[in-house]
N, CA and C atoms as a LAMMPS dump frame, in Angstrom:
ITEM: TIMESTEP
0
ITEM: NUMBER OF ATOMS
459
ITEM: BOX BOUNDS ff ff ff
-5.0000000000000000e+02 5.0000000000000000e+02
-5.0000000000000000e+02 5.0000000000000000e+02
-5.0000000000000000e+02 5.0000000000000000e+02
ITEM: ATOMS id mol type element x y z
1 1 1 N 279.757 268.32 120.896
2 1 2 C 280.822 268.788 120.022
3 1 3 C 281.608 267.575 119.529
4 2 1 N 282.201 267.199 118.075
5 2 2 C 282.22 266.264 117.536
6 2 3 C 283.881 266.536 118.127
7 3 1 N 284.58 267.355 118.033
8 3 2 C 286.08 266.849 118.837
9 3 3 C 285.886 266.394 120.371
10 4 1 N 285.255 266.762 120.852
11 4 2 C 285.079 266.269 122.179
12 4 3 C 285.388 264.98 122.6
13 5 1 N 284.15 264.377 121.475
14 5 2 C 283.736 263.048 121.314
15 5 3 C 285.012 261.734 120.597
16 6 1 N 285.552 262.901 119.38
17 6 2 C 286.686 261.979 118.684
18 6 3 C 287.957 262.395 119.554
19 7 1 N 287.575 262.601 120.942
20 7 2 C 288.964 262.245 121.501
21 7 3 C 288.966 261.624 122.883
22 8 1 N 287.394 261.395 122.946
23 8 2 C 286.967 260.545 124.458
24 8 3 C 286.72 261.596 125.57
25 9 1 N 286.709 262.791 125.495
26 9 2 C 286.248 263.573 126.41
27 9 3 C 285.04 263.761 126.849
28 10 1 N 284.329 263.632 128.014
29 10 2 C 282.885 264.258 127.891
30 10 3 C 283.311 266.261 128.392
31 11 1 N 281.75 266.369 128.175
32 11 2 C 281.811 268.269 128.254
33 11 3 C 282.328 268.561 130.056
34 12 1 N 281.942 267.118 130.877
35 12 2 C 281.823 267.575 132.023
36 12 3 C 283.547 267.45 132.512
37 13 1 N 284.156 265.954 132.007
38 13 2 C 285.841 266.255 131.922
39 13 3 C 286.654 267.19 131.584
40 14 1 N 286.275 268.006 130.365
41 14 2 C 287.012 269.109 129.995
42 14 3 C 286.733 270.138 130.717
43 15 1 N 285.722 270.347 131.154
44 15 2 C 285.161 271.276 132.196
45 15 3 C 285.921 271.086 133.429
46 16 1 N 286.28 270.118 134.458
47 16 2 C 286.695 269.569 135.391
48 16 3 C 288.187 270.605 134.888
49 17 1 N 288.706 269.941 134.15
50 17 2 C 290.352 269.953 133.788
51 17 3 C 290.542 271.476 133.611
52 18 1 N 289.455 272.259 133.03
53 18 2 C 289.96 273.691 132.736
54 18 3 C 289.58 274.432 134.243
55 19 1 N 288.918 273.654 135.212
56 19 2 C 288.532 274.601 136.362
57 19 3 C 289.769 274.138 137.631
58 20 1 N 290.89 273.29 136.969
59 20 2 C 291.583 272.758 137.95
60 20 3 C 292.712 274.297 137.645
61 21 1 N 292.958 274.029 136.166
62 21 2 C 293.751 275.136 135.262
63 21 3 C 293.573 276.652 136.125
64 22 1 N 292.21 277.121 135.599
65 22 2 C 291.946 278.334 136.635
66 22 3 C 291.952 278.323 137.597
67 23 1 N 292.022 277.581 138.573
68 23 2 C 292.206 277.871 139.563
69 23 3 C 293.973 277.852 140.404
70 24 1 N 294.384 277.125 139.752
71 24 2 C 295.785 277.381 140.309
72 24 3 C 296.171 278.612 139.607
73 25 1 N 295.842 278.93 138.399
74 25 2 C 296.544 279.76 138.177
75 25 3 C 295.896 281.421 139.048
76 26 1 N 294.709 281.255 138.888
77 26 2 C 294.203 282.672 139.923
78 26 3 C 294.76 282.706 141.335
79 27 1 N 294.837 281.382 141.689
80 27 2 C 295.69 281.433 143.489
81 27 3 C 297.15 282.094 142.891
82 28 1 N 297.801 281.432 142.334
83 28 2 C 299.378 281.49 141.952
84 28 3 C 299.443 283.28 141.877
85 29 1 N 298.667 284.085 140.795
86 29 2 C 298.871 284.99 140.056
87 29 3 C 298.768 285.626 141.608
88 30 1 N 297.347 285.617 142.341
89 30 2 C 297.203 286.692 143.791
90 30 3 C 298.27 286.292 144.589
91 31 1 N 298.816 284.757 144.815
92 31 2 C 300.127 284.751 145.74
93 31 3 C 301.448 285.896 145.51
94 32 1 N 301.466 285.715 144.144
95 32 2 C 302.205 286.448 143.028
96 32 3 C 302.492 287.695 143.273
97 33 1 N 301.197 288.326 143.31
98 33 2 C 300.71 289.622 143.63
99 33 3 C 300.968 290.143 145.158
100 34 1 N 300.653 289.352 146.064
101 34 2 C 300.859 289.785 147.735
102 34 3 C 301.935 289.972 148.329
103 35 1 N 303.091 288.651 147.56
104 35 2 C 304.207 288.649 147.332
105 35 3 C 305.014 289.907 146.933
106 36 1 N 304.601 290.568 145.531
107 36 2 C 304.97 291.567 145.244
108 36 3 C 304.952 293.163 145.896
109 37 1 N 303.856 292.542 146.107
110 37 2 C 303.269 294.525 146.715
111 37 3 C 303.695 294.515 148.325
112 38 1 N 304.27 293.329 148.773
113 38 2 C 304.551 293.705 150.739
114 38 3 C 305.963 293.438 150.602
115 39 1 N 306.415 292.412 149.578
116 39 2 C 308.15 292.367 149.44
117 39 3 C 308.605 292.438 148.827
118 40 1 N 308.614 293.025 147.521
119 40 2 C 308.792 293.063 146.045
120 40 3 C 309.901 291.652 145.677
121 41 1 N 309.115 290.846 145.739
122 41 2 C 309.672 289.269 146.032
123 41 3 C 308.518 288.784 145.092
124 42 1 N 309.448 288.146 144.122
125 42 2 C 308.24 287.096 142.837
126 42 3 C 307.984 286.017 143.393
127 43 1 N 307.293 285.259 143.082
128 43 2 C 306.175 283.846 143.246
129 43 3 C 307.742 282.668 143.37
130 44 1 N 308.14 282.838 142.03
131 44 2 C 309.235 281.79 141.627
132 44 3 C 310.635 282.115 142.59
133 45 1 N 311.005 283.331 142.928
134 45 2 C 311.916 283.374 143.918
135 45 3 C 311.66 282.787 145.36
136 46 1 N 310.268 283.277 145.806
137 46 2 C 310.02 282.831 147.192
138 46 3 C 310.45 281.053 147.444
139 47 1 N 310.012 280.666 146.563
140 47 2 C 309.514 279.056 145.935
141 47 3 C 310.935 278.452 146.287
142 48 1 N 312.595 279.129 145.615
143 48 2 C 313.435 279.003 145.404
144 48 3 C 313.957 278.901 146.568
145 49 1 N 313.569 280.41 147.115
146 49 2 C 314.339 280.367 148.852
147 49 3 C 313.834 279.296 149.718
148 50 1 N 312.601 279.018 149.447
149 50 2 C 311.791 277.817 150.191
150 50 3 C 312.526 276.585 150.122
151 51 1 N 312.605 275.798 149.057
152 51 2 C 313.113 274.958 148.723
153 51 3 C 314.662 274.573 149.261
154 52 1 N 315.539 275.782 149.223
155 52 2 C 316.78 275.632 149.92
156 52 3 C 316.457 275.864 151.299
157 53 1 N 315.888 276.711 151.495
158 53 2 C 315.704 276.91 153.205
159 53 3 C 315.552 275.16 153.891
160 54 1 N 314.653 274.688 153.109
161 54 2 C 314.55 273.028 153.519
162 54 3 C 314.971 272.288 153.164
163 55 1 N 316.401 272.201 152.473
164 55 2 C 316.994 271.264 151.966
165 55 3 C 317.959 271.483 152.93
166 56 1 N 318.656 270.324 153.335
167 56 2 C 320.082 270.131 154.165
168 56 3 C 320.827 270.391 153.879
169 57 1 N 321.737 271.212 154.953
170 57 2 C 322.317 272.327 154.899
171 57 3 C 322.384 273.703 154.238
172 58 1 N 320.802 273.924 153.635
173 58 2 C 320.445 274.907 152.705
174 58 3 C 320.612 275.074 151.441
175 59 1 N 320.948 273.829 151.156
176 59 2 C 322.026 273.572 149.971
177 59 3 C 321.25 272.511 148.79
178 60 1 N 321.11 272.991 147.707
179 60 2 C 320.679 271.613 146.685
180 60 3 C 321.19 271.702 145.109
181 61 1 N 321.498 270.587 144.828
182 61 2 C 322.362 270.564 143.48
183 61 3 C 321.142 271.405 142.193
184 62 1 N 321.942 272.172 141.567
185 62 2 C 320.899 272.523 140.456
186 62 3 C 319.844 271.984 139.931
187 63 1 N 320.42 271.018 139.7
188 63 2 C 319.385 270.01 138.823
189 63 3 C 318.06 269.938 139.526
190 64 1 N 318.696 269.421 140.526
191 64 2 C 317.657 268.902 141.656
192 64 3 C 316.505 269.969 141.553
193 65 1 N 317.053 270.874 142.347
194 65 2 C 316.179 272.072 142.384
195 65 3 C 315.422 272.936 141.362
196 66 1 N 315.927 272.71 140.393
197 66 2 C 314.894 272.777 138.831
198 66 3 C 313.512 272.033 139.014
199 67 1 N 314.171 270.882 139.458
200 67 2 C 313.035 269.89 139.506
201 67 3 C 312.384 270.432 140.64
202 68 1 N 312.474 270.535 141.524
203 68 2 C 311.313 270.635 142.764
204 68 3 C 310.764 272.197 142.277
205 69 1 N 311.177 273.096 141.55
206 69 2 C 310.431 274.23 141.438
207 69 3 C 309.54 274.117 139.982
208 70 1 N 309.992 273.057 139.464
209 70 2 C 309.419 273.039 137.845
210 70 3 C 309.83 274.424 136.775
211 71 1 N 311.255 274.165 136.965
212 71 2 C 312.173 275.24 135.765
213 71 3 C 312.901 274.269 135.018
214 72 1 N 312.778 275.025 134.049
215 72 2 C 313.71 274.12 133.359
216 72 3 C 315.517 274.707 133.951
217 73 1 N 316.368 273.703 133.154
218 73 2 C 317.757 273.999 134.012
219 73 3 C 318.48 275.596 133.344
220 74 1 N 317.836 275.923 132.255
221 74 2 C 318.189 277.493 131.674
222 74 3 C 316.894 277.809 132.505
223 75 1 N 316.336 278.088 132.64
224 75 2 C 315.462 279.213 133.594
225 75 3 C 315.881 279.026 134.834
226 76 1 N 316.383 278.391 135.624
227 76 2 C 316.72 278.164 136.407
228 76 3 C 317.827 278.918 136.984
229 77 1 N 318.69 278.692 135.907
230 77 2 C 319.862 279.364 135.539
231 77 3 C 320.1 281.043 135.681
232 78 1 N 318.928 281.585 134.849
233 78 2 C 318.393 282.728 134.688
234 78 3 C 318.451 283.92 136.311
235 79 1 N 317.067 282.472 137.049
236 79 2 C 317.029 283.283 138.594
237 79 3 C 317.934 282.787 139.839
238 80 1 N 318.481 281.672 139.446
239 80 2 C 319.67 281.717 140.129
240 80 3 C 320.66 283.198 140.183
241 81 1 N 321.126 283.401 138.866
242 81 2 C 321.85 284.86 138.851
243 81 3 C 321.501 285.736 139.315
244 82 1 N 319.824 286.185 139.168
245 82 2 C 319.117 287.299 139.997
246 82 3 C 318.807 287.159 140.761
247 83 1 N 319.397 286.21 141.877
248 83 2 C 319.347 286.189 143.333
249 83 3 C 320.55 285.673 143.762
250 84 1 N 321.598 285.718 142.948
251 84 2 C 323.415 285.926 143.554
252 84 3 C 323.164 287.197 143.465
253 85 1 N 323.081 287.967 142.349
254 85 2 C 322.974 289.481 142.294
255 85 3 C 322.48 290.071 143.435
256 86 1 N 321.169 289.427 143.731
257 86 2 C 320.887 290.269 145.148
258 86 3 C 321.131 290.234 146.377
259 87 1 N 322.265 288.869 146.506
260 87 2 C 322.584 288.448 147.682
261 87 3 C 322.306 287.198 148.266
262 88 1 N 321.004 286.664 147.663
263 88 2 C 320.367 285.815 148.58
264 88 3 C 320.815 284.669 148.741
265 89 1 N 321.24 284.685 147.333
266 89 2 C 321.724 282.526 147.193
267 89 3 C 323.33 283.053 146.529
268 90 1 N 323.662 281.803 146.896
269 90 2 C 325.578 282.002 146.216
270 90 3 C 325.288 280.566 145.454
271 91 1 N 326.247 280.34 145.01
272 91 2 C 326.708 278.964 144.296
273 91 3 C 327.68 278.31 144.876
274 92 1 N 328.139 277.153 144.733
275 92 2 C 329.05 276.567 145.067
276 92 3 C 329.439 275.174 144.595
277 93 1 N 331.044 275.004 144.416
278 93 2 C 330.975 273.875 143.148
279 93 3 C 330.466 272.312 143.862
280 94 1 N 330.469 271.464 143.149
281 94 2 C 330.325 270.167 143.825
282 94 3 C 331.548 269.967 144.365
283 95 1 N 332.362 269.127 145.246
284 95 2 C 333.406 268.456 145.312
285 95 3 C 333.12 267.493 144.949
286 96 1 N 332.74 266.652 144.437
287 96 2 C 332.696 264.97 143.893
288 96 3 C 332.377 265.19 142.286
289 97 1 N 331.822 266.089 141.945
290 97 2 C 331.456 266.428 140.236
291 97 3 C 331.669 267.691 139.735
292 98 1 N 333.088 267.548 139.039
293 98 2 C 333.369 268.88 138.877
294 98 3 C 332.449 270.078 138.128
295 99 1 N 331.667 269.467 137.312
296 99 2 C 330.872 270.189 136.677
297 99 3 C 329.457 270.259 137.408
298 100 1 N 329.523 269.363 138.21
299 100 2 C 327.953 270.149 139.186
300 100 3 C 328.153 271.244 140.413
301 101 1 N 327.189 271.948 139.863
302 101 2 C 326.9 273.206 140.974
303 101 3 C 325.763 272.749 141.989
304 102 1 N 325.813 273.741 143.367
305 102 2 C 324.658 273.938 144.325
306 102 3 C 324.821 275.206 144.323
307 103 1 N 323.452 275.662 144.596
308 103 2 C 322.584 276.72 145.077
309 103 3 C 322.307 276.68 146.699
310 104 1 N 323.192 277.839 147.003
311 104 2 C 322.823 277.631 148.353
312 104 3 C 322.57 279.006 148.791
313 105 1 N 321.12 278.687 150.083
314 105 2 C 320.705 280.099 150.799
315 105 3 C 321.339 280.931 151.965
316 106 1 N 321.56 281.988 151.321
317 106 2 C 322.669 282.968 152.111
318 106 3 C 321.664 283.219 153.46
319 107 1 N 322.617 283.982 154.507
320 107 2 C 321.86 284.169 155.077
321 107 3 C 320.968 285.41 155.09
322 108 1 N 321.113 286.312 154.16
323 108 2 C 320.09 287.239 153.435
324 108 3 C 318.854 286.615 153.175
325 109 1 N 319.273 285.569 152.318
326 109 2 C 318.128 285.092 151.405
327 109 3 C 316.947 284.235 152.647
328 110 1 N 317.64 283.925 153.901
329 110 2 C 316.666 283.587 154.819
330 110 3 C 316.237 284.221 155.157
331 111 1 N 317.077 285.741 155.677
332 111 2 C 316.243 286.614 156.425
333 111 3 C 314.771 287.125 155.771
334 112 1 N 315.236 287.311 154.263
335 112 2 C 313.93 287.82 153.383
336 112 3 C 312.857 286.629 153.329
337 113 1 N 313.6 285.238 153.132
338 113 2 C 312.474 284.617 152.701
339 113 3 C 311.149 284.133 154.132
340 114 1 N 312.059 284.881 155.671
341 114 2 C 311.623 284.601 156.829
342 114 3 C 310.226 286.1 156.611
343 115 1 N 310.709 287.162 156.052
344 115 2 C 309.929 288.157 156.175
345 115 3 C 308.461 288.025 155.445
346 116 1 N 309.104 287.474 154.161
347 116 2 C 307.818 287.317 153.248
348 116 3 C 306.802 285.647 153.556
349 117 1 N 307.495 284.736 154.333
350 117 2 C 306.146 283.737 154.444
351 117 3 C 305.421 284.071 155.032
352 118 1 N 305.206 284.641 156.417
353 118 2 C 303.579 284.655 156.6
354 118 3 C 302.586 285.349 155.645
355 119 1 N 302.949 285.908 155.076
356 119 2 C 302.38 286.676 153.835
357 119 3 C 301.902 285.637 152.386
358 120 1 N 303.188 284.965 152.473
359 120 2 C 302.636 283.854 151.41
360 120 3 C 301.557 282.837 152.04
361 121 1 N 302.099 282.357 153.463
362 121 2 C 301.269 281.418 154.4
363 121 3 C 299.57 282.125 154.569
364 122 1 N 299.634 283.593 154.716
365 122 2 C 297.768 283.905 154.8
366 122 3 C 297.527 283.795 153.018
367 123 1 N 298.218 283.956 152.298
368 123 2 C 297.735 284.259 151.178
369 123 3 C 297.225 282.866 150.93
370 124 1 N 297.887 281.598 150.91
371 124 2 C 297.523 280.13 150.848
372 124 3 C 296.179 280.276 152.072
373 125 1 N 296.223 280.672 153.014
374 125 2 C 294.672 280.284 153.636
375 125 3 C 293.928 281.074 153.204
376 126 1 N 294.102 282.167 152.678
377 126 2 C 292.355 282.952 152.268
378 126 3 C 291.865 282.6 150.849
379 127 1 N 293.355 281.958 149.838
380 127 2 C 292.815 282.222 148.354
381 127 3 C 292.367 280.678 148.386
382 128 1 N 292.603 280.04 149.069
383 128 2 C 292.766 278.29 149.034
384 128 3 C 292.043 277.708 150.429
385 129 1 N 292.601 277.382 151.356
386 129 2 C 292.284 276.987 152.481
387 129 3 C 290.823 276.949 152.932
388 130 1 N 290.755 278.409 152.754
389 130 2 C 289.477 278.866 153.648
390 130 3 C 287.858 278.497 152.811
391 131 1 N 288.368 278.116 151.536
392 131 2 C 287.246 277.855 150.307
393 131 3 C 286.288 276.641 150.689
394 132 1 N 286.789 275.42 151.621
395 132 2 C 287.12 274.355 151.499
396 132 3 C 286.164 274.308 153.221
397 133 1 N 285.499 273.015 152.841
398 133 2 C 284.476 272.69 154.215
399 133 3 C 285.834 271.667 155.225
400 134 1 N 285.054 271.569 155.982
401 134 2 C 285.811 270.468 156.816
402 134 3 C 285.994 269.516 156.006
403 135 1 N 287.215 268.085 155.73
404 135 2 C 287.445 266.897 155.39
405 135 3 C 287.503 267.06 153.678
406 136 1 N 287.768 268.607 153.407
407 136 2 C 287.656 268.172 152.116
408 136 3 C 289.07 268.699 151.617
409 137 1 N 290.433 268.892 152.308
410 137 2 C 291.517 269.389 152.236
411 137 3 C 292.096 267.793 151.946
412 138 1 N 291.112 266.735 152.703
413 138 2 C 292.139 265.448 153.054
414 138 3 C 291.332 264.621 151.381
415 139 1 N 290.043 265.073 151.078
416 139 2 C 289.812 264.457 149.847
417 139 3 C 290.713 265.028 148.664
418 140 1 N 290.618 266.521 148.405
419 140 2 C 291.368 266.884 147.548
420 140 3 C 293.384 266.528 147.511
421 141 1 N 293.556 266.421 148.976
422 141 2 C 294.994 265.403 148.494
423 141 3 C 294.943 264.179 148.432
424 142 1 N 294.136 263.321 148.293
425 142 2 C 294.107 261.945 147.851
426 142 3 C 293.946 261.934 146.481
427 143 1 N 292.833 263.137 146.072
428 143 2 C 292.734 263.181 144.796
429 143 3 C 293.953 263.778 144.223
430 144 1 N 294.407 264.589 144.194
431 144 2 C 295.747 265.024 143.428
432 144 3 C 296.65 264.393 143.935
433 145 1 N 296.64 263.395 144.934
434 145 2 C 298.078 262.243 144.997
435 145 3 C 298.133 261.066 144.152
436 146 1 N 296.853 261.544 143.451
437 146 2 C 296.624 260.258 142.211
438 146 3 C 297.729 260.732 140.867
439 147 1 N 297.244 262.376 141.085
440 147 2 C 297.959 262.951 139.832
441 147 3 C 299.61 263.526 140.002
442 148 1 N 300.154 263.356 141.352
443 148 2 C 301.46 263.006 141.444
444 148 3 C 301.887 262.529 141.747
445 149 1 N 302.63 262.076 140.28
446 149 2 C 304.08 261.014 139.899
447 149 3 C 305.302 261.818 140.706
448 150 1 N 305.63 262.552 141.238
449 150 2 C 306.734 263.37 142.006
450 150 3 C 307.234 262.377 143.001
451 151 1 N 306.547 261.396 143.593
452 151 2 C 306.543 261.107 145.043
453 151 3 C 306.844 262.033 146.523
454 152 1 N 306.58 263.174 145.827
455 152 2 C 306.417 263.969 147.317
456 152 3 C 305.733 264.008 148.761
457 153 1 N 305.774 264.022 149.374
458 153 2 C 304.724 263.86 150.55
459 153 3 C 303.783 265.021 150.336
């Protein structure tokens, strides 16, 4: 295929790149799904409670936490509200920046987000985990520690 070619791709790279695509997104959508139907708890909320649950003192500045969930700071914004609404997370101002907020996890929002991980935790070993021979969990994170710039562990 002549675009392929006028953009340096071979058939077997684009192939690679769209099977990385499907596949997170088919894990994501069934996490999504298991999530839903045992706690009526979305993908992006669990993610949220996660994230504060492990941040010190449960607590992380907006921004921040946009970033570790990959929202932008209006979407963010969005499910922040629909999880003050439900209890789980409150807000609270900065003291050092008047205009920065934290998101912090109530203790609701632990109790739920305590109910729904093992549920997310089997869902990560059967849709993901279990696919995978011995030694090839430790190749595939070397390989995608190439492709994140995050510096996460």
């Amino acid at each position: 295929m002549t675009l392929l070619r006028d953009e340096g791709l071979t058939v077997e790279e684009l192939a690679v790149w769209r099977m990385l695509q499907r596949a997170q997104v088919r894990i994501t959508r069934q996490l999504e799904a298991e999530l839903l139907v045992a706690h009526d708890l979305p993908l992006a909320w669990y993610e949220v409670l996660m994230q504060l649950a492990e941040a010190p003192e449960r607590r992380l500045r907006m921004n921040d936490l946009a970033d570790r969930v990959l929202l932008s700071r209006s979407g963010l914004t969005r499910l922040i509200d629909r999880l003050q609404r439900d209890g789980l997370v409150s807000r609270e101002a900065c003291a050092d920046d008047a205009r920065g907020l934290f998101a912090v996890l109530t203790d609701r929002g632990s109790a739920r987000l305590a109910e729904a991980t093992p549920t997310y935790l089997r869902g990560i070993r059967t849709q993901f985990l279990d696919m995978l021979a011995t030694g090839e969990i430790a190749q595939i994170r070397g390989m995608l520690g190439k492709l994140d710039l995050s510096g996460a562990p």
